[in-house]
Backbone as ProteinMPNN parsed JSONL, in Angstrom:
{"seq_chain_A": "XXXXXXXXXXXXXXXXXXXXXXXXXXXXXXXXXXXXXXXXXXXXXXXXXXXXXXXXXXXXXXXXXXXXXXXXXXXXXXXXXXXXXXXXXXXXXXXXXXXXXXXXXXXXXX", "coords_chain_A": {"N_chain_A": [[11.469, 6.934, 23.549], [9.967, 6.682, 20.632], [11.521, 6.221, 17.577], [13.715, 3.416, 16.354], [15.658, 2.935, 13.806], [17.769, 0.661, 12.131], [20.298, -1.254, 9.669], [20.717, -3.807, 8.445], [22.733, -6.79, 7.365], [24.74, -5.839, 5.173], [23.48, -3.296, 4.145], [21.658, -4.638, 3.174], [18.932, -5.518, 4.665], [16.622, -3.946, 6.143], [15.701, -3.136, 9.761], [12.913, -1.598, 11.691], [12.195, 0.212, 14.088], [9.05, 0.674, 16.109], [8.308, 3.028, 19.134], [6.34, 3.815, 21.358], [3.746, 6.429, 20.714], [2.528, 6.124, 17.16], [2.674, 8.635, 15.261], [2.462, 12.279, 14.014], [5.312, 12.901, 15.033], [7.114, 11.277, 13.818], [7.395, 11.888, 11.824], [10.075, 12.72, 10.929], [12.034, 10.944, 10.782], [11.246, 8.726, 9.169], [10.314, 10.364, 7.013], [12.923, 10.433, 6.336], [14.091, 7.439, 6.074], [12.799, 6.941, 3.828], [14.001, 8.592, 1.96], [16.733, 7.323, 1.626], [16.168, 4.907, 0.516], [17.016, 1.989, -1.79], [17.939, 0.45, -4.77], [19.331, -1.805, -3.432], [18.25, -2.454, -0.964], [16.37, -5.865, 0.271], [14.529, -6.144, 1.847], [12.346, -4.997, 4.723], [11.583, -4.811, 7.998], [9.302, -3.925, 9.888], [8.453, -2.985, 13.375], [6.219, -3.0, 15.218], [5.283, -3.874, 17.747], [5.674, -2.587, 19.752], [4.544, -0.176, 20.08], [1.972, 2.158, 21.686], [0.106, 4.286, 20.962], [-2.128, 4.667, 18.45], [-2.34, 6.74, 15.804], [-4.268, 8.503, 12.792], [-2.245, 10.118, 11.528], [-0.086, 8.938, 11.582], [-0.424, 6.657, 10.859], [-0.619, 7.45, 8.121], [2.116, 7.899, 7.711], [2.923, 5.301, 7.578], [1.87, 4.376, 5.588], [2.955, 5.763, 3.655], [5.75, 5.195, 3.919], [5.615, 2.238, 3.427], [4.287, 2.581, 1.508], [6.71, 3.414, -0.704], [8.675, 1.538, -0.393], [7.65, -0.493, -1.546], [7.733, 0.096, -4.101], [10.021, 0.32, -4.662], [10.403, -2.261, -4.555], [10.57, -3.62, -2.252], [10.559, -6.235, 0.457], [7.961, -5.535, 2.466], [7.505, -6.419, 6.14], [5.174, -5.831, 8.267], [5.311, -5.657, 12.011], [3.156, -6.689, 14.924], [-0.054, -5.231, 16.11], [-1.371, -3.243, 14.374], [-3.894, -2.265, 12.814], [-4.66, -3.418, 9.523], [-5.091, -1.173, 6.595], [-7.302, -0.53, 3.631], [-6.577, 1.577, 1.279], [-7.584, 1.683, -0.972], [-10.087, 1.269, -1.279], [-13.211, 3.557, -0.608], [-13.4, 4.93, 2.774], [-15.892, 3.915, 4.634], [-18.541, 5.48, 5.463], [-19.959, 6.243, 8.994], [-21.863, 7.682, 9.418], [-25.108, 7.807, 8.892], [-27.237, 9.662, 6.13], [-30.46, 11.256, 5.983], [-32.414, 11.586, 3.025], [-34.146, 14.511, 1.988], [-37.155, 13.306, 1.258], [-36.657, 11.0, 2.074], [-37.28, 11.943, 5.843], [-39.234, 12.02, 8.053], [-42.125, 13.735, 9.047], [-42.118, 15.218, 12.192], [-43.897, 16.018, 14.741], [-43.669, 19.058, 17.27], [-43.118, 18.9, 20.265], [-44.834, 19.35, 23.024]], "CA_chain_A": [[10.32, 6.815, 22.681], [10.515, 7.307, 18.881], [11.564, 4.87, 16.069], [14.992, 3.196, 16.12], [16.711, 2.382, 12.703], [19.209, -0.386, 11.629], [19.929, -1.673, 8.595], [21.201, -5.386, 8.223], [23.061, -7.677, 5.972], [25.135, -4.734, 4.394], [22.261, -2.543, 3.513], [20.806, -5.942, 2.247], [18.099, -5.292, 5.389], [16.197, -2.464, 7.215], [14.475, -2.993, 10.667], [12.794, -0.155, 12.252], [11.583, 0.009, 15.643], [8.472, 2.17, 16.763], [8.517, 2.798, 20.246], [5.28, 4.945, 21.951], [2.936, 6.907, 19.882], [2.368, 6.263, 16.016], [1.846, 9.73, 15.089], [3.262, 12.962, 13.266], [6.023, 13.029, 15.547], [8.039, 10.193, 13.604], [7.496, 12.307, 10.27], [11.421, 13.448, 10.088], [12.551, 10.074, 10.83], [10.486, 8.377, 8.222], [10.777, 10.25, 5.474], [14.37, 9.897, 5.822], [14.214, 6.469, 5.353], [12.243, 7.079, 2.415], [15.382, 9.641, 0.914], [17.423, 6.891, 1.462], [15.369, 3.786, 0.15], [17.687, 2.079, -3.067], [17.67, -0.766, -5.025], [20.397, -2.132, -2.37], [17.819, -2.826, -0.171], [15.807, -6.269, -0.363], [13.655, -6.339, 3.08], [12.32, -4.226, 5.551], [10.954, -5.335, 9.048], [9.056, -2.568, 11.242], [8.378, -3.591, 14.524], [5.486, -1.684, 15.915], [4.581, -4.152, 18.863], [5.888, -1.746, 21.039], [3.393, 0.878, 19.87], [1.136, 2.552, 22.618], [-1.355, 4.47, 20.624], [-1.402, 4.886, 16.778], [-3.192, 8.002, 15.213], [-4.375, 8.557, 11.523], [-0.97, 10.801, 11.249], [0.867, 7.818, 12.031], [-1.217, 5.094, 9.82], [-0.322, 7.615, 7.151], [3.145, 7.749, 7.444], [3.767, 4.024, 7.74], [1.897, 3.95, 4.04], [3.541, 6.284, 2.828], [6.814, 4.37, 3.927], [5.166, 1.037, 2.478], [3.815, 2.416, -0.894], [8.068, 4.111, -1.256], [9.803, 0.278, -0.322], [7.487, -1.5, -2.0], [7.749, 1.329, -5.297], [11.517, -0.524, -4.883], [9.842, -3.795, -4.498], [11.233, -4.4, -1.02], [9.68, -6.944, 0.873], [7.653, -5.225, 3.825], [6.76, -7.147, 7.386], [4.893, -5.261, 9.373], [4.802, -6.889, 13.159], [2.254, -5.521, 15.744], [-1.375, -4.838, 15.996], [-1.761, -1.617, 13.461], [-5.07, -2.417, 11.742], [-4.348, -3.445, 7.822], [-6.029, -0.273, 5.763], [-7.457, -0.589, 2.096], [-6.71, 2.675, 0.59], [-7.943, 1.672, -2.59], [-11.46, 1.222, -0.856], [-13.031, 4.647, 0.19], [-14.301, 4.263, 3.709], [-17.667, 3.989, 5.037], [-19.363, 6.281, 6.797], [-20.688, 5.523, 10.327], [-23.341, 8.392, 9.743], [-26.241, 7.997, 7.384], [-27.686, 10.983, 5.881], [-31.326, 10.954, 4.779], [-33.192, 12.612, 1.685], [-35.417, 14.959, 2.12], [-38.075, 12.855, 0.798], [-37.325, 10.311, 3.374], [-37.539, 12.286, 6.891], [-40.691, 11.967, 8.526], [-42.138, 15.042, 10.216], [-42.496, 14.746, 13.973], [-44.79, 17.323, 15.521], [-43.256, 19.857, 18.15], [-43.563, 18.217, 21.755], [-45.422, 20.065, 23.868]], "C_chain_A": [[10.679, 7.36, 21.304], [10.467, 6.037, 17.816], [13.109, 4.819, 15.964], [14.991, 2.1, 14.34], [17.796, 1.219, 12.499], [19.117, -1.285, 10.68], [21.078, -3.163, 9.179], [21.289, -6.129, 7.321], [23.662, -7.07, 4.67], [24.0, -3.782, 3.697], [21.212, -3.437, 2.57], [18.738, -5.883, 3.31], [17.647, -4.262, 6.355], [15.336, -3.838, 8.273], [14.379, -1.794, 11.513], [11.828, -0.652, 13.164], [10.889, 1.093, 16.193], [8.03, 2.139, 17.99], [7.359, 4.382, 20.563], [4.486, 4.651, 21.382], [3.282, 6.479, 18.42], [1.66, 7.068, 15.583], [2.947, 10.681, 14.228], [4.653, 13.12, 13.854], [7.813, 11.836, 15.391], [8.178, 10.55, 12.082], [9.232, 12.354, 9.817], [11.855, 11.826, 9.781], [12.17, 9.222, 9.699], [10.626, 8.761, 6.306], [12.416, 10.4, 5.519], [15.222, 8.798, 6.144], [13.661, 6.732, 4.274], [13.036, 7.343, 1.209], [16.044, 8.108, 0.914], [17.444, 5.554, 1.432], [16.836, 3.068, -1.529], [17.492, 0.731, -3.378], [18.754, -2.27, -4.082], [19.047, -3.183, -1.417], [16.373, -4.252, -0.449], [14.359, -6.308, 0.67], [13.494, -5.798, 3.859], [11.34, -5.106, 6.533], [10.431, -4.44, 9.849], [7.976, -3.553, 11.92], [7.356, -2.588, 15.47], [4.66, -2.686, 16.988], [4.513, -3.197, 20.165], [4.972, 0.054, 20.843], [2.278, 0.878, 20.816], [-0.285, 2.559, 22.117], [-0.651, 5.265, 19.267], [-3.117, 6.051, 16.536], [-3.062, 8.471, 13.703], [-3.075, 9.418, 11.491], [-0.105, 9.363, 10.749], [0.683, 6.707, 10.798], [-0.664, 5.445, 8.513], [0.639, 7.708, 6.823], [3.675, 6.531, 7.518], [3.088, 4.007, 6.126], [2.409, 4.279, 3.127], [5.282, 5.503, 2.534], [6.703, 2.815, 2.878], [5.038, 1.378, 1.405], [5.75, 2.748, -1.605], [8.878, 2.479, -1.308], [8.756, -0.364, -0.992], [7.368, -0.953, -3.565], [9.306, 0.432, -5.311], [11.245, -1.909, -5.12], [10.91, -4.555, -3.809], [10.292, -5.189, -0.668], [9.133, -6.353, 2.0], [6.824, -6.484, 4.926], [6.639, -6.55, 8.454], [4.368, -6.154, 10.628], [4.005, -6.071, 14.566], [0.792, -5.536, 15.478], [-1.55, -3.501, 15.393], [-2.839, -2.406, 12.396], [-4.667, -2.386, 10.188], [-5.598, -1.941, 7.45], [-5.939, -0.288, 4.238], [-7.606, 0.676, 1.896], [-7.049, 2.591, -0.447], [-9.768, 1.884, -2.043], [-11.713, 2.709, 0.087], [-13.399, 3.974, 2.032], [-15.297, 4.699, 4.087], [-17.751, 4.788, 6.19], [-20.25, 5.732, 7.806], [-21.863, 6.071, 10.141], [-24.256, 7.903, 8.338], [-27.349, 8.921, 7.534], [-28.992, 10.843, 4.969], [-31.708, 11.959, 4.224], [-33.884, 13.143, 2.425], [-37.084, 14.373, 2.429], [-38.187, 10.837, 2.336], [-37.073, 10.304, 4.964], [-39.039, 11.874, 7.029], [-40.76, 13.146, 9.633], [-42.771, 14.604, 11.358], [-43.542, 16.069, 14.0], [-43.87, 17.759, 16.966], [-43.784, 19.068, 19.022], [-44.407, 19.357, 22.373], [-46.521, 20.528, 23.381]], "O_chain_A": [[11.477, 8.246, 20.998], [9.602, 5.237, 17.46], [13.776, 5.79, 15.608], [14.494, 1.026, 14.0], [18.835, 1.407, 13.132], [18.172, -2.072, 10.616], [21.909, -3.271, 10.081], [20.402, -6.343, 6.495], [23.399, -7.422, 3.52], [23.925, -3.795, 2.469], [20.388, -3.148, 1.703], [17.663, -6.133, 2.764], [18.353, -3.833, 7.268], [14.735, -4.862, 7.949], [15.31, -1.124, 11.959], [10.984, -1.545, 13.097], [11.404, 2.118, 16.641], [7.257, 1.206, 18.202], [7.51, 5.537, 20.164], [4.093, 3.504, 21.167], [4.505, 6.425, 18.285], [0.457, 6.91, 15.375], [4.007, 10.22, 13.805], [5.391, 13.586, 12.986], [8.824, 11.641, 16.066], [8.798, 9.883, 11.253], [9.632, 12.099, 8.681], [12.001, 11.48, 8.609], [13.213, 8.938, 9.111], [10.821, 8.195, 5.23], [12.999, 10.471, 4.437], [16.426, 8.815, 6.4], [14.568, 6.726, 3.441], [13.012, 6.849, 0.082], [15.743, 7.586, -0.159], [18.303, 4.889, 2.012], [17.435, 3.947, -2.149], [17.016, -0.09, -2.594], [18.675, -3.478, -4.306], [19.055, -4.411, -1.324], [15.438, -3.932, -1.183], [13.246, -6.495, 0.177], [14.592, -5.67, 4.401], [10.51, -5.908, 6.104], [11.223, -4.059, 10.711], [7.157, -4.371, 11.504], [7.7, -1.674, 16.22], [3.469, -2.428, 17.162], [3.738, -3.08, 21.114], [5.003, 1.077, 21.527], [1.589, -0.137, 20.915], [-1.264, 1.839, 22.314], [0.363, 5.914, 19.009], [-4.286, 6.053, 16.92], [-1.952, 8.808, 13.291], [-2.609, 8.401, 10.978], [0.33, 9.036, 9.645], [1.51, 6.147, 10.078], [-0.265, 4.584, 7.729], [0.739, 7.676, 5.596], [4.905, 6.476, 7.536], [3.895, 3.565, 5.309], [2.53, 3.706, 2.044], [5.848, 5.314, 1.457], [7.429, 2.447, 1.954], [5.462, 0.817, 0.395], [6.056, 2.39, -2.742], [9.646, 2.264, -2.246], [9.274, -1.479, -1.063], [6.808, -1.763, -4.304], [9.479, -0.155, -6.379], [11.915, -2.598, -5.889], [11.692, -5.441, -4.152], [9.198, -5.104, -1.225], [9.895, -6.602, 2.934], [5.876, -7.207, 4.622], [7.425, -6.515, 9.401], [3.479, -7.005, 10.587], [4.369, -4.993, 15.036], [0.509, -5.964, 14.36], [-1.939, -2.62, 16.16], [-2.516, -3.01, 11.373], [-4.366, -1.305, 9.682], [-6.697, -1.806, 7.989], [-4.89, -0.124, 3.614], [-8.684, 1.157, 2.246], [-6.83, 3.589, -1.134], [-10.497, 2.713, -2.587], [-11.009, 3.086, 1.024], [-13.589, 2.796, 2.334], [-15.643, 5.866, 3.906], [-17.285, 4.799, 7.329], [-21.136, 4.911, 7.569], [-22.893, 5.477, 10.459], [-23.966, 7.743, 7.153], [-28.129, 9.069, 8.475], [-28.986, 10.512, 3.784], [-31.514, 13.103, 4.635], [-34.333, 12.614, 3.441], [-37.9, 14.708, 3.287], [-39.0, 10.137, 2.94], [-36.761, 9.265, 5.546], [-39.793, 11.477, 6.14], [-40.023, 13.456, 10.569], [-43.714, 13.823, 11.481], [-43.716, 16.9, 13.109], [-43.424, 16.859, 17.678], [-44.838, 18.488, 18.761], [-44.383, 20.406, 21.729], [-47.241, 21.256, 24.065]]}, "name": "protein", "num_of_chains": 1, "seq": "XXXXXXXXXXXXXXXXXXXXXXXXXXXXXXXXXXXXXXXXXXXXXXXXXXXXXXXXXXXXXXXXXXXXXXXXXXXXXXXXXXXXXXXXXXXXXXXXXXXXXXXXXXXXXX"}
């Protein structure tokens, strides 16, 4: 379990392979692809079909990987079910929180 590495086409291609969890536990590995991102490189492929169970840790280290190769203006193809996320868009809250002004007072039961 983990994330296997290999680059292809003389450092012309990365694919990376995440195997389990998508979580903090793939941080070292990650950012060092990141260290060692260059203009060398034109395409990256991560392969996260084989992903179990993915956890906001996880979501955030694959963007952080994406925003660094595509900061090179690699090509990324992510393959797998990992939910697309708009970080530009905040996100919505499930709860809604009302005013003061519009509670309505119940009366004590009993």
């Amino acid at each position: 379990m983990g994330m296997d590495i290999s680059y292809i086409l003389h450092g012309e291609g990365l694919q990376i392979t995440v195997d389990g969890n998508l979580d903090l536990t793939l941080t070292r590995p990650m950012l060092g692809v990141c260290a060692q991102v260059d203009d060398r490189l034109l395409v990256c492929v991560i392969d996260c079909s084989r992903v179990i169970r993915v956890f906001d840790s996880g979501r955030a280290l694959l963007m952080l990987l994406t925003q660094k190769l595509q900061a090179f203006e690699v090509k990324v193809i992510v393959i797998g079910d990992i939910p697309a996320v708009d970080y530009h868009v905040p996100p919505e809250s499930t709860l809604r929180t009302q005013s003061v002004n519009e509670r309505q007072e119940r009366p004590f039961p009993g």
